[in-house]
N, C-alpha and C positions, 0 to 999 in steps of 0.2 A: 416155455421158451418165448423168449420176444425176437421174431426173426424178422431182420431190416433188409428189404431187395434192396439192390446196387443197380441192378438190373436184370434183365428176365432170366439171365443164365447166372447170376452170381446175389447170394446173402451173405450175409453175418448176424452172430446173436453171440452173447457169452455164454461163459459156461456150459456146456450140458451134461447129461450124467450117463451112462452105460444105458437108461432105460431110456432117453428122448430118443437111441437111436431107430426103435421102430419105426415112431411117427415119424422121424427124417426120411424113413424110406417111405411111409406111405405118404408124404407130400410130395413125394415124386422126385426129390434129390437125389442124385447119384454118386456123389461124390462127396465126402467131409476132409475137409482139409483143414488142422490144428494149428495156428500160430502162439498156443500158449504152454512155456516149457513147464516139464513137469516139476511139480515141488516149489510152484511158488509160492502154494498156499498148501496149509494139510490136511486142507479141506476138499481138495480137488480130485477128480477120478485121475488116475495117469492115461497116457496115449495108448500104453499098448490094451486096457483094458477097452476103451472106447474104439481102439483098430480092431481087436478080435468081434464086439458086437457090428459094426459095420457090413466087415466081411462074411459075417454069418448071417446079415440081414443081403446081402447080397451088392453091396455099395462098396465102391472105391475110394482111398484115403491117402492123406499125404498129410506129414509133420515136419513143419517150419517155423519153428517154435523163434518170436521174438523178442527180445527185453529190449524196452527203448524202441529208439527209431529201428526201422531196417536197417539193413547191410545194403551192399548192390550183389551181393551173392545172394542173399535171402530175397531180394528182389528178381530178380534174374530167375532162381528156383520156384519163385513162383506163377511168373510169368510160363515156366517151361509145364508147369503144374496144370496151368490154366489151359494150355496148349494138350497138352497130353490124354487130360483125363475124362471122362464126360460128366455131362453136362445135365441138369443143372448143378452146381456146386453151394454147400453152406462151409461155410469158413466160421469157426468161431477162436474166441480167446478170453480174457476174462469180463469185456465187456463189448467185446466187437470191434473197439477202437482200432486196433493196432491191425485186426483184420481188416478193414475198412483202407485203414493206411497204404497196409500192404498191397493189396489189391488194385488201389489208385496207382502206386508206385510202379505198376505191373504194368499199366497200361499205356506208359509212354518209355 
């Protein structure tokens, strides 16, 4: 995993697999939050496999899965996401990009 801080409470990286979820918990993140929908490659783990390792690693998760730009609803749900969940959070999607988007999107 290549994981880019935003800042001290928020990263991004792409992809991960069902088995990065450990090391997300022991870097000390609390939260994964998915902006990449399932099926867009068939190479990809889906969400619920990557929410069931979270949960069992002890980490809170949220899926806002984006194609393209955001919405102002997927913005907004993230924003609520950001607000809601603790901290610190890694966002990924297939390359960060769109997490990165979202996330900026969030914060105005």
């Amino acid at each position: 995993m290549n994981v880019m801080p935003l800042t001290d409470e928020f990263a991004v990286t792409a992809q991960i697999s069902v088995d990065d979820v450990s090391a997300i918990a022991e870097a000390g993140y609390k939260t994964i939050i998915c902006n990449r929908p399932d099926y867009e490659t068939a190479d990809q783990p889906v969400f619920a496999d990557i929410k069931a390792a979270a949960e069992a690693a002890g980490l809170s998760v949220a899926y806002i899965p984006v194609v393209g730009m955001p919405t102002p609803n997927q913005v907004a749900e993230m924003a609520d996401s950001l607000k809601a969940l603790p901290q610190p959070v890694l966002a990924y999607c297939r390359s960060g990009n769109r997490s990165s988007i979202l996330f900026n999107a969030a914060q105005g």
